[in-house]
N, C-alpha and C positions, 0 to 999 in steps of 0.2 A: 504494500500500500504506500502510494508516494505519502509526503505532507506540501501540503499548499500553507505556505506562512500568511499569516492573517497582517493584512492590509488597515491598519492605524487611519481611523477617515473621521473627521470634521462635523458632525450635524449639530448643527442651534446651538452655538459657539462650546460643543464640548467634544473632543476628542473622546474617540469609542475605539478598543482595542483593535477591534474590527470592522471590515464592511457591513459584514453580519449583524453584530448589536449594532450597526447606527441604523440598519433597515428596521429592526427589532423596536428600538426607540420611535423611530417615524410612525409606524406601525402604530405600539397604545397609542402615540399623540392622537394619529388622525382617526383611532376606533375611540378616543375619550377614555382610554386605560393612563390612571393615576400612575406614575412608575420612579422610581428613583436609581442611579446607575451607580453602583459600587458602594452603598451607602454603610455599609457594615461589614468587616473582616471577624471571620471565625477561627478561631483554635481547636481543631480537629484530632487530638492528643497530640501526635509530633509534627502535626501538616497543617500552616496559615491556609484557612480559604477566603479568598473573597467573589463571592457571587455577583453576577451581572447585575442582576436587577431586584429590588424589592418593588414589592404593588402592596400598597398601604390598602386597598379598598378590597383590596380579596385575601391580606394577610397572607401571603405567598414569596417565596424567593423562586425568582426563574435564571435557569443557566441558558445559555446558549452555545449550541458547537456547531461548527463551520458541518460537519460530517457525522454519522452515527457514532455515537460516542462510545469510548473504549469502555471496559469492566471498569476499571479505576475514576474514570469520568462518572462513572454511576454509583461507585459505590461511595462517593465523596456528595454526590446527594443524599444518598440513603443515611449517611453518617448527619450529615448537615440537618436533615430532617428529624431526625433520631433527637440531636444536639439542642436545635432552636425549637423542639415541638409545632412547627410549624410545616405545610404540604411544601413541596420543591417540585416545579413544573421545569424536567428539561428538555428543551425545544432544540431540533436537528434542521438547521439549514434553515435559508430565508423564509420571512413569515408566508405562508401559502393556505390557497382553503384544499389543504389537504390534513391528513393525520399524521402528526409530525411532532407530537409533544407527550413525555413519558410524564407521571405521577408517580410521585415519590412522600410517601410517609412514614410514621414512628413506626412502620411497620415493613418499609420498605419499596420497592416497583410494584404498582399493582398489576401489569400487565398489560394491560392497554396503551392504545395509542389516544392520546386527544387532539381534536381541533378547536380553535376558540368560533362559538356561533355567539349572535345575540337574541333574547328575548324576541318573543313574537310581539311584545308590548316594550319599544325601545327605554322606556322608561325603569323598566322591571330590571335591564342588565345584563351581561354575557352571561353564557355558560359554557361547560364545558364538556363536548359529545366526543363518545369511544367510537371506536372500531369494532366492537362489542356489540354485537344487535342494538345498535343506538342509542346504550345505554349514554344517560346526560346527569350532568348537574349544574343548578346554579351558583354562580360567584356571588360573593356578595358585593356588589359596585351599585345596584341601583337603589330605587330609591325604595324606603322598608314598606310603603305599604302598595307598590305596585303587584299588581298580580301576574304571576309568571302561568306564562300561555305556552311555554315551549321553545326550544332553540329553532332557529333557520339561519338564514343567513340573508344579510338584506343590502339592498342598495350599498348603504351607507357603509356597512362591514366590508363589503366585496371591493367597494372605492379605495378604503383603507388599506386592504389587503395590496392591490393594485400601487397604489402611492407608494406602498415600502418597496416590492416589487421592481419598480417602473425609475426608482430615483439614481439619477447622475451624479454621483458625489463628486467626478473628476472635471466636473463641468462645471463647479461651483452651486450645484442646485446643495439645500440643504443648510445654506447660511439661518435662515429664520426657521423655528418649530413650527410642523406641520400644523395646519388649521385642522378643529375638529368635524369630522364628519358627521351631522348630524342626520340622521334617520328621521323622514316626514313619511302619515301613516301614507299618503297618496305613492310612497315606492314599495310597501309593502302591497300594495291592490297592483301593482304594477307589475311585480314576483309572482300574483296569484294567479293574475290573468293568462 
């Protein structure tokens, strides 16, 4: 297996290791995921981690790797999970609406692949759907007394997906934070149709 060395790139005046986390960051920005990048360093018995990204609104630490991440790559979440009691979502390769994101808790991989969808009722908030007979659940980012109708994937998500996707960091795109995508119901009738 070659390695491809990760590419140090510029978005909304902060340097991300990689091309990868600055697609990642674009990403929440323009899906309205709260995120902070590198905000806490863990002591893992003899191994400093520091994690990509924490999401304040779904109490979650996400990693990100360029490529299917090694044992070690994984088992540094399972530890990190174990450590901070908190879920560790790690996500393989640029943001896509594919299944591409592993779950990790105090109890280790559950198996599954995740994609992030949102709420049928934009207000209600993402979730997150398996590969699993569509098994789903919700994050908590929305609002508490929205009523959750079920994951899809809408306009506004799919826009978002695309932005991270779609961005030219060599080209100087990427100076200002992505504007938020917001989901109007008239694109979900749009999806239906």
């Amino acid at each position: 297996m070659s390695f491809i060395a990760p590419i140090p790139t510029r978005y909304a005046g902060r340097t991300y290791r990689s091309r990868t986390e600055s697609r990642w960051a674009l990403f929440f920005d323009a899906a309205g995921i709260a995120h902070s990048y590198e905000a806490e360093g863990f002591g893992l018995g003899s191994l400093a981690y520091l994690p990509d990204f924490w999401l304040p609104g779904w109490q979650m630490f996400v990693e990100i790797k360029g490529q299917f991440p090694t044992g070690e790559e994984q088992d540094k979440c399972a530890r990190l999970a174990m450590m901070s009691r908190r879920p560790v979502l790690l996500a393989m390769g640029e943001p896509e609406e594919r299944f591409q994101i592993q779950w990790f808790d105090e109890g280790g991989c559950d198996g599954r692949l995740y994609v992030i969808a949102r709420d049928v009722n934009a207000r209600a908030g993402h979730w997150l759907v398996s590969d699993d007979d569509g098994f789903a659940m919700p994050v908590n980012d929305g609002e508490p007394d929205a009523h959750h109708r079920g994951p899809m994937f809408s306009g506004g998500l799919e826009a978002a997906y695309e932005a991270a996707t779609s961005a030219r960091f060599e080209r100087g795109e990427g100076r200002r934070r992505a504007e938020r995508i917001v989901d109007h119901p008239d694109r979900f009738e749009e999806r239906a149709a």
